[in-house]
N, C-alpha and C positions, 0 to 999 in steps of 0.2 A: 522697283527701280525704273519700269517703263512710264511708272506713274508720275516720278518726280521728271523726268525727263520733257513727257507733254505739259506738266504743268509750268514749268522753267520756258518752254518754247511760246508757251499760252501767256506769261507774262511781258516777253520779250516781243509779244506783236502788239500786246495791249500798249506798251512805252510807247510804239512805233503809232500806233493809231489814237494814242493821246495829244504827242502832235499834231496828227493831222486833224481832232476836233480844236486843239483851239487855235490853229489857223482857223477854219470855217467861223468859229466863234468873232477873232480879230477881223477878218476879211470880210467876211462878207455881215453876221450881224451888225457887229460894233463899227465896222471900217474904224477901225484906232487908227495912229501912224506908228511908224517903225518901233519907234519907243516905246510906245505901250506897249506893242506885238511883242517887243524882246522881254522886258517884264512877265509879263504874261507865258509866255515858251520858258524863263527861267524859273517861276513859282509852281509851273508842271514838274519840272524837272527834279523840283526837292522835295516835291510830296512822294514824285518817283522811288527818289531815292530811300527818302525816309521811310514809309512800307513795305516797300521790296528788295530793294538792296542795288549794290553798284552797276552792276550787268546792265540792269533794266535800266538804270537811271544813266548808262553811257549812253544804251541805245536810246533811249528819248532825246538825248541831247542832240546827237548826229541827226537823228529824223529833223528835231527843232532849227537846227541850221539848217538843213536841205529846205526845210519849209519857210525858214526866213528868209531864204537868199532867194526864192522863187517869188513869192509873193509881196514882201516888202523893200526889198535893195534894187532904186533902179538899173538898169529895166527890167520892171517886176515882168513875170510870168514866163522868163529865162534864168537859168543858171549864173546867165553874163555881169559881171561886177563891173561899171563905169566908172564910178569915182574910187580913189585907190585906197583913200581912207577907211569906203566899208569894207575893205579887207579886213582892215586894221579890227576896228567892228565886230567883222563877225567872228576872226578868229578871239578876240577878248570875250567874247560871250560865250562862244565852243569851251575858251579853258575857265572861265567861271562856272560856266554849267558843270564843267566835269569834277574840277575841284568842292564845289556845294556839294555834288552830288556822293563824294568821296567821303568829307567830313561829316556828310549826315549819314551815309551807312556806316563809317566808322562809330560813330556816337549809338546808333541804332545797335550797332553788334556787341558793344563796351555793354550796353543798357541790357542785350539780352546776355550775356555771359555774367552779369553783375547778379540778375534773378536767378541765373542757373547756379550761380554759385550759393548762392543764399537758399534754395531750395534741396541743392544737396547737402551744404550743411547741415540744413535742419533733418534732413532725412539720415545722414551719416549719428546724427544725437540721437534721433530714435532708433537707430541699431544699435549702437554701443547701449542704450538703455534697458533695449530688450534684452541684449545677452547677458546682463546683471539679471535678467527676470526667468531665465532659461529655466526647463523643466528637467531637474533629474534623473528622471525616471526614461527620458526620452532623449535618442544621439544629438547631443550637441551639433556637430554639423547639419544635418538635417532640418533642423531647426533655424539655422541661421540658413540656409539656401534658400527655405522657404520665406523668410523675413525678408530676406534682396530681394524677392523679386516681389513681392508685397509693395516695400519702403518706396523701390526704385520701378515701377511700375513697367517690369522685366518679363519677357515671354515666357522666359526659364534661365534656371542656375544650376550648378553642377560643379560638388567640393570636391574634389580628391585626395583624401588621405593617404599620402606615399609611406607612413609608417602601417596602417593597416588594410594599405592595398584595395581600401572600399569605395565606391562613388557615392555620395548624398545627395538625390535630387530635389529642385525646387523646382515647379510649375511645369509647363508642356515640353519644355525640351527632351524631344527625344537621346538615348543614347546610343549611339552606331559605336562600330567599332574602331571607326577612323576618327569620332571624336572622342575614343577614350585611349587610343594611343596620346591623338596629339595630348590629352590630358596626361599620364605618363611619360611623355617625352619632354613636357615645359614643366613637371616637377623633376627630374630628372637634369636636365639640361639650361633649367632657369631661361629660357627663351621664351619670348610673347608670342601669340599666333593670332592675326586681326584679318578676318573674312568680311569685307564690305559689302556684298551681295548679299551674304545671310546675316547681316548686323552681328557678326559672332567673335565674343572677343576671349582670347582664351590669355590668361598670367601666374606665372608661378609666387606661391605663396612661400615668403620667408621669413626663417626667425632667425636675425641674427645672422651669418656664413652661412647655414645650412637652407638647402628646401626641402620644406617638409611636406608641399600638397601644391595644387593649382587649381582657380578657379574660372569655370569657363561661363559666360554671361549673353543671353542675347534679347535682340528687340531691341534693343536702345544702349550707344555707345557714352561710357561714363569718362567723365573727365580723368584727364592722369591723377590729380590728386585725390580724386574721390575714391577712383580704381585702388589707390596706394592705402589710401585711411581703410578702406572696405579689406585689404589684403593684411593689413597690418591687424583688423581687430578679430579677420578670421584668425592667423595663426596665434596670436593671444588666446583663443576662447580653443582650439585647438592642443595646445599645452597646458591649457588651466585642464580641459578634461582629462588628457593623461597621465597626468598628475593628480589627481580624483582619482584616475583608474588603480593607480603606481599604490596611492592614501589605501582604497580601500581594499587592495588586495595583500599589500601589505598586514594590512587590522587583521583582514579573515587571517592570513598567517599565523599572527602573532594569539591569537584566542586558540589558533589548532593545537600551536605549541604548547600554550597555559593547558589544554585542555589534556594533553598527552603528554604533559612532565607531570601533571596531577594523578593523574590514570597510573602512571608509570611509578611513581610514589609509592599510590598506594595499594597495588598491586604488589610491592619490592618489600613495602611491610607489612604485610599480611605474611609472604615468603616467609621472613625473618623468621616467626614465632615455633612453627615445624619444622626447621630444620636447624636452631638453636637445638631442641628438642632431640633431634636425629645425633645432631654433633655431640652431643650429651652421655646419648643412650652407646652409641657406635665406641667413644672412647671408654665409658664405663666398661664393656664388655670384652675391649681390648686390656685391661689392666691383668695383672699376673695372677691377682686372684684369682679371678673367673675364667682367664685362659691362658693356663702355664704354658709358657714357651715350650717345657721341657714334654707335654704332653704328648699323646701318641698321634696316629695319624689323621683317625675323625677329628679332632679338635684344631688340628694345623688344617684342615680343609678352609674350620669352620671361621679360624682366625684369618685368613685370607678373604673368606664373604666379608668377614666386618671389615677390613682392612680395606676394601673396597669401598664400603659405606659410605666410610669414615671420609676417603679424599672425595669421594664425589660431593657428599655431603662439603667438604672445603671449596671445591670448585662451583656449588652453586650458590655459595655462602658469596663468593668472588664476584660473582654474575650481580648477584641481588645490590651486594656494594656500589656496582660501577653501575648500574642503575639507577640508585638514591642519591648518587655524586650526579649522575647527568640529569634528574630531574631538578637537584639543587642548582647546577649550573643555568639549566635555559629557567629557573627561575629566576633567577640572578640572587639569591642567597644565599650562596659560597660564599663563605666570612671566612679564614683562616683565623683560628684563635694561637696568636703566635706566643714563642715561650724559645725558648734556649734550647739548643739542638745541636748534640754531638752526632757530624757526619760518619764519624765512623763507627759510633756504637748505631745506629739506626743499619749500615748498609749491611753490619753483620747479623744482626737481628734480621733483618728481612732474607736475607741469604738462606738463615737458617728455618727461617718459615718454608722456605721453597724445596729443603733438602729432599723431602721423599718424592718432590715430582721431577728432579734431575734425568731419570732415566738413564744412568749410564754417562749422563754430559759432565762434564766439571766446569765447574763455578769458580772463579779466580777473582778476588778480591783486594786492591791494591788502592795505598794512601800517600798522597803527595806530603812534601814539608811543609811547615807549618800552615796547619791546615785549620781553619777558623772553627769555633760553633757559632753560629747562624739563629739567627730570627725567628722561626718557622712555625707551624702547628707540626708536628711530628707524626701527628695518624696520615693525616693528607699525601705530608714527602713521602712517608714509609709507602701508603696507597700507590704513589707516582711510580718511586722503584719499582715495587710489585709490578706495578702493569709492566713498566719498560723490558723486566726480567720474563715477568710470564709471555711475555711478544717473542723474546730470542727463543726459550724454550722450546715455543711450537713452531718456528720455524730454523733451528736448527739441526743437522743430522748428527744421529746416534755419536756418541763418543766425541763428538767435538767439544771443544771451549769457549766457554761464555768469561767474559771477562769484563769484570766492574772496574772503574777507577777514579777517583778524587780528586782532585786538586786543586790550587788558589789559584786565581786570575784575577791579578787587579783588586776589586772590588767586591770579587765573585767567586762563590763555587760552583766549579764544572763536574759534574758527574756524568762520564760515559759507558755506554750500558752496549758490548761490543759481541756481536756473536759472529760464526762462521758458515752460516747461511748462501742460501744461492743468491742473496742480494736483492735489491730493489729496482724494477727497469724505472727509468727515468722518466718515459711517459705517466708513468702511477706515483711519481713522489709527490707529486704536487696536490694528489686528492686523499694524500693516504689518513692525514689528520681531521677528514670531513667526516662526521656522524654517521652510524650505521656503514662506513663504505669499508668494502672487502675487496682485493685484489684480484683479481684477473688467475684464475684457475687456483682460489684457495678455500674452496668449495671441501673438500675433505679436510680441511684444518678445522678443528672446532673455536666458536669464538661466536661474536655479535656485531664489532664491528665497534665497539663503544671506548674498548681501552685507551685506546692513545689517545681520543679525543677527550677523555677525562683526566688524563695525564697532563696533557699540554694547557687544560685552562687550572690546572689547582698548580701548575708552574708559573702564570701568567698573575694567577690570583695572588702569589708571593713575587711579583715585580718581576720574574725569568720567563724562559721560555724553553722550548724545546725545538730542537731541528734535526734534521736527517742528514747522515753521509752515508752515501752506499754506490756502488755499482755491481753492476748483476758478475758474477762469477768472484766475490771479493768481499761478501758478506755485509753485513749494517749495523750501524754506528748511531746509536740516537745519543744525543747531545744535550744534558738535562743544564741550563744555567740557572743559581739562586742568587741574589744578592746577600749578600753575607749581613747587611746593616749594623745592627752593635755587636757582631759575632766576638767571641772573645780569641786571639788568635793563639794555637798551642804552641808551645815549646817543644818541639819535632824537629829534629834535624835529620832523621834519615826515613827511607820510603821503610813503609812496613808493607809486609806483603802476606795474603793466609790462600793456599790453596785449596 
C-alpha cells in the first residue's frame, strides 16, 4: 500500500515538472509565442492523461496554466493578466486541458477494462474446461482452488464446504482462525467480506436459495462478474460431486444388499432340506402307532420331547420362510401368482395352523356381508396373515383375545388382525415396518425383526398395504388392505362368526 502511495505522489510531481520542462523548452529554446506555448502545454497534457490517468493529467494542467500565465500572457514573468481577453484564454485552455484529459483517461480505462474483460473470460473458459477434466480420485474442490489461483494468477484460494464443514486450499494463503470464521459466517449468512489492505476478498457460494460454501481469494481483486461466473461453477462442480458421492454410495449399497439377499437365500435353502427332514421324522413319531396316547407314563414324557420337535421345528420352518420372502423382495422378484381366493376359507385355514401356539389366548374370527373372493396368490396372503397373527401372539398376554375380521370396502378387502396388547408407543410406529427393527425393550420376545416387513410388501405386491392403529395401554390393530379386482362377490347376508 505505501508503495502505491509513493508512486501515485512520484507521478503527480512528474505532471508538475513536465510543465515546467516544456515551458524551458517554449521559453527559452524555441521562444514560440503564446500559441505555440498553449499547444505545446496542451499535447503535454494528453500524453499525461493518456498513460497515467486523470489525477496526473489535472495536475499538469494547473502547473500548465500557472506556467502559461507567467511566462507568456503579458506581462510575462507575473501572475498579472493586462488584457481581459486572456482570461478568457487561459481559462478555455484550463477547461480543454481538463476535459482532453478526462476523455482520454476515460478511453484509456474502457481500453484496460475491455483487456481485462477478455482475459478473464478467456481464463473463466479455462476453468469451467478444467473441471470437465477433474481427477476422480482426487477432492473436487481442492482441485478447483488450486486452478483459481493458477488461471487468475492468485496468492491463494480457500473453498469451504458448508455441507462437509472442510476447507480446500489453493496456493500460500494461510489459514487463521478469523479467516475461517469469516469463511463460516459468509456461507452461513451469505454476506461478502472485501479487505483492501490484504487484497482479501471473501463471497458466499450459491445454488439456487441455498448457501452451500464460500470462497475466499487474495492477491488480486476479480471483477464482480468474474467473482459471480467463478462462484457459480464452483457450486456446480460442488453438487456434481455430491451427487457422485450420493451415485456411488448408493451402488456400494445396492451390491451389499444383492450380496446379503443372495447369502440369505441360500443359506434359508440349505435350512429347508433338515428340517423338512426333522418335520417328517418328529410327526411320524407323534402318530398313534408309534405313540398311543393311551400309553403309560415313559411314553407321555417321551410324546412331549417330540411334541416339542415338532413346533420348534414349525417355528424355524417360519423363520427360513420370512427369510426367502425378504431375500425375494430386496431382490425384487416377488411376483405374486394370482388365482381366485376365498377370504374366508384362507383366514380359517390359517387360524387353524396357529392352534397349538394359542397358549391359552383365543382366536376370534369374524366375516363381513358380502364379502368378495379376491385376486390373490393365496400361499403369500396366507404368509401375510401368519405373520400379522404370529406378531399379536407374541405380544399379547396369557388368556387374552386376538381377534381377526373381514370385510368389503368399496373396492377392497379390509382385514384386521386385533390383539390386547400393551400397545404400540408412538414414537416406535413409524419404524416398526423397517427391516430387522425391534422395539424398544422386546429383547426377551423372540423374533428377527423381518415379519412385518414381509407382510407389508407381498400386501403392496397385491396393490394394498398395511398400517397400524395402536396406543400403548389399548392394544394394536394392524390393518391388512387387498383390492378385491375381479373378486367374485358372495351372496352373504349376515356376519358369521367362529370362536
Amino acid at each position: 500500500m505505501a508503495r502505491k502511495m509513493i508512486l501515485k505522489i512520484a507521478r503527480l510531481l512528474g505532471s508538475a515538472l513536465a510543465a515546467v520542462a516544456v515551458t524551458l523548452i517554449c521559453y527559452e529554446l524555441l521562444q514560440v509565442n503564446a500559441t505555440t506555448a498553449a499547444m505545446f502545454f496542451l499535447l503535454a497534457v494528453l500524453l499525461i492523461a493518456a498513460f497515467w490517468g486523470l489525477l496526473e493529467s489535472i495536475t499538469a494542467a494547473l502547473s500548465a496554466v500557472l506556467c502559461f500565465n507567467f511566462f507568456f500572457l503579458p506581462p510575462v514573468l507575473t501572475f498579472t493578466i493586462a488584457d481581459p481577453q486572456n482570461w478568457v484564454s487561459l481559462f478555455t485552455f484550463l477547461a480543454t486541458a481538463i476535459v482532453g484529459s478526462q476523455l482520454s483517461s476515460y478511453a484509456r480505462r474502457q481500453a484496460r477494462e475491455s483487456w481485462r474483460s477478455k482475459r478473464e473470460t478467456e481464463k473463466l473458459y479455462a476453468l469451467s474446461r478444467t473441471i470437465l477434466l477433474l481427477e476422480d480420485h482426487v477432492n473436487a474442490a481442492s482441485q478447483i482452488a488450486r486452478h483459481i489461483v493458477r488461471l487468475f494468477d492468485l496468492e491463494g484460494a480457500v473453498i469451504f464446504d458448508r455441507y462437509s464443514s472442510a476447507l480446500h486450499i489453493g496456493g500460500s494463503l494461510e489459514i487463521s482462525e478469523s479467516l475461517a470464521n469469516l469463511l463460516q459466517k459468509a456461507a452461513s449468512s451469505g454476506i461478502a467480506v472485501t479487505d483492501e489492505e490484504e487484497t482479501l476478498a471473501i463471497a458466499p457460494i450459491r445454488l439456487g436459495a441455498d448457501f452451500i460454501g464460500s470462497l475466499a481469494t487474495q492477491g488480486l481483486f476479480l471483477s464482480d462478474g468474474a467473482q459471480q461466473a467463478v462462484l457459480n461453477l464452483i457450486a456446480i462442480t460442488l453438487e456434481r460431486e455430491r451427487h457422485r458421492e450420493e451415485t456411488t454410495q448408493a451402488e456400494a449399497e445396492r451390491k451389499s444388499e444383492r450380496l446379503k439377499s443372495t447369502l440369505l437365500d441360500a443359506i434359508a435353502h440349505e435350512f429347508k432340506t433338515p428340517l423338512t427332514s426333522i418335520k417328517v421324522a418328529a410327526t411320524s413319531l407323534l402318530s398313534p402307532s408309534l405313540l398311543p396316547t393311551t400309553a403309560g407314563t415313559e411314553f407321555q414324557s417321551v410324546r412331549e420331547l417330540v411334541t416339542v420337535i415338532d413346533e420348534e421345528a414349525d417355528r424355524l420352518t417360519g423363520l427360513v420362510t420370512d427369510a426367502v420372502q425378504m431375500a425375494r423382495i430386496e431382490a425384487g422378484s416377488l411376483s405374486p401368482k394370482k388365482g381366485l381366493c376365498k377370504i374366508d376359507e384362507l383366514m380359517l385355514r390359517t387360524v387353524h395352523d396357529l392352534e397349538r401356539r394359542r397358549d391359552g389366548r383365543l382366536l376370534g374370527v369374524q366375516f363381513g356381508a358380502n364379502l368378495p373372493t379376491v385376486a390373490a396368490d393365496a400361499d403369500l396372503l396366507s404368509l401375510t396373515l401368519k405373520l400379522l397373527l404370529d406378531n399379536a401372539l407374541k405380544y399379547s398376554p396369557p388368556l387374552s383375545t386376538i381377534t381377526v375380521s373381514a370385510s368389503r370396502q368399496d373396492t377392497n378387502v379390509v382385514i384386521r388382525v386385533h390383539d390386547e396388547g400393551a400397545g404400540i408407543p408412538e414414537a416406535e410406529q413409524g419404524r416398526l415396518f423397517e427391516k430387522f427393527y425391534r422395539g424398544l425393550g422386546e429383547t426377551q420376545v423372540p423374533g428377527t425383526g423381518m415379519g412385518l416387513t414381509v407382510a407389508r410388501e407381498i400386501a403392496r405386491a397385491h396393490g394394498g398395504d398395511i398400517r397400524l392403529e395402536s396406543r400403548s395401554g389399548e392394544g394394536t390393530t394392524f390393518v391388512l388392505t387387498i383390492p378385491a379386482g375381479a373378486g367374485i362377490a358372495r351372496d352373504s347376508d349376515a356376519t358369521r362368526s367362529r370362536g
